[in-house]
N, C-alpha and C positions, 0 to 999 in steps of 0.2 A: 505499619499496616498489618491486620491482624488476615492470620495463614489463612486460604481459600479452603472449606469443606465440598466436599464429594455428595453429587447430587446423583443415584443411577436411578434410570425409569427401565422398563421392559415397552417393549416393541413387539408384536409380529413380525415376520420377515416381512408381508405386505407394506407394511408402514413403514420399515427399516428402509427400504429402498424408495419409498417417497421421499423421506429424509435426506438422504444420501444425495437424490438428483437436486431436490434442492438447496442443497449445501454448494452440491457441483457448478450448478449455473451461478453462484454470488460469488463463485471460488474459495468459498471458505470448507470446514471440517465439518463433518455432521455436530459434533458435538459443541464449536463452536454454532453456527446455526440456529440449533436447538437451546442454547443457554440465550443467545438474542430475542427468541421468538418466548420464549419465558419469562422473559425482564420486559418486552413489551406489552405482553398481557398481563404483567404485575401492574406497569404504569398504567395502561386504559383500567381495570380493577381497581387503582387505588384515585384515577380522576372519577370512577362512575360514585366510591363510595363517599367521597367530597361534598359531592353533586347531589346527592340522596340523602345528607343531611337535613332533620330537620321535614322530609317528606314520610307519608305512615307507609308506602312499602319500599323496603332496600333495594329494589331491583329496580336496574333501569327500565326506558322507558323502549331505547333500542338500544341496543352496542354491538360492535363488531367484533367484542372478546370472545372467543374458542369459547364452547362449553364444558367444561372439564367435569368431568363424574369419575366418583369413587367406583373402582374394581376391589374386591378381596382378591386379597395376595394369596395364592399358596400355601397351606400350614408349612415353615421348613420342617426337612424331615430331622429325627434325631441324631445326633450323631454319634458313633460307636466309638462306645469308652474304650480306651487306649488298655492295655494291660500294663501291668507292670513290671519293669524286666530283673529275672530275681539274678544275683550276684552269685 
């Protein structure tokens, strides 16, 4: 089985702690949770694109998947070259 990759998102603290209680009440981890509630909105996305084969707009007609919208990330800052240690 081929190694798991690293998925991180950002959060507000607002949202952090919605997460969190909802992790708490299924008894599971936030991060478990959150990797469930993103594999079921892949499965409803990938039945709605099924389904909209074949019809002229992609979008369904209802569905109950999250709306997800693009944020711009933060430019990272640079990072300060290292000197070089002389002998």
């Amino acid at each position: 089985m081929p190694k798991s990759k690293f998925l991180q998102i950002r959060v507000d603290p607002e949202d952090r702690e919605r997460l969190r209680r909802a992790a708490v009440s299924e008894f599971l981890a936030p991060s478990t949770w959150a990797r469930q509630a993103i594999l079921q909105a892949l499965e409803r996305w990938e039945d709605d694109q099924a389904g909209s084969r074949g019809h002229l707009s992609a979008k369904p007609e209802s569905s109950d998947a999250p709306v997800i919208r693009r944020v711009a990330e933060p430019k990272p800052k640079p990072t300060p070259k290292r000197r070089k240690r002389s002998k």
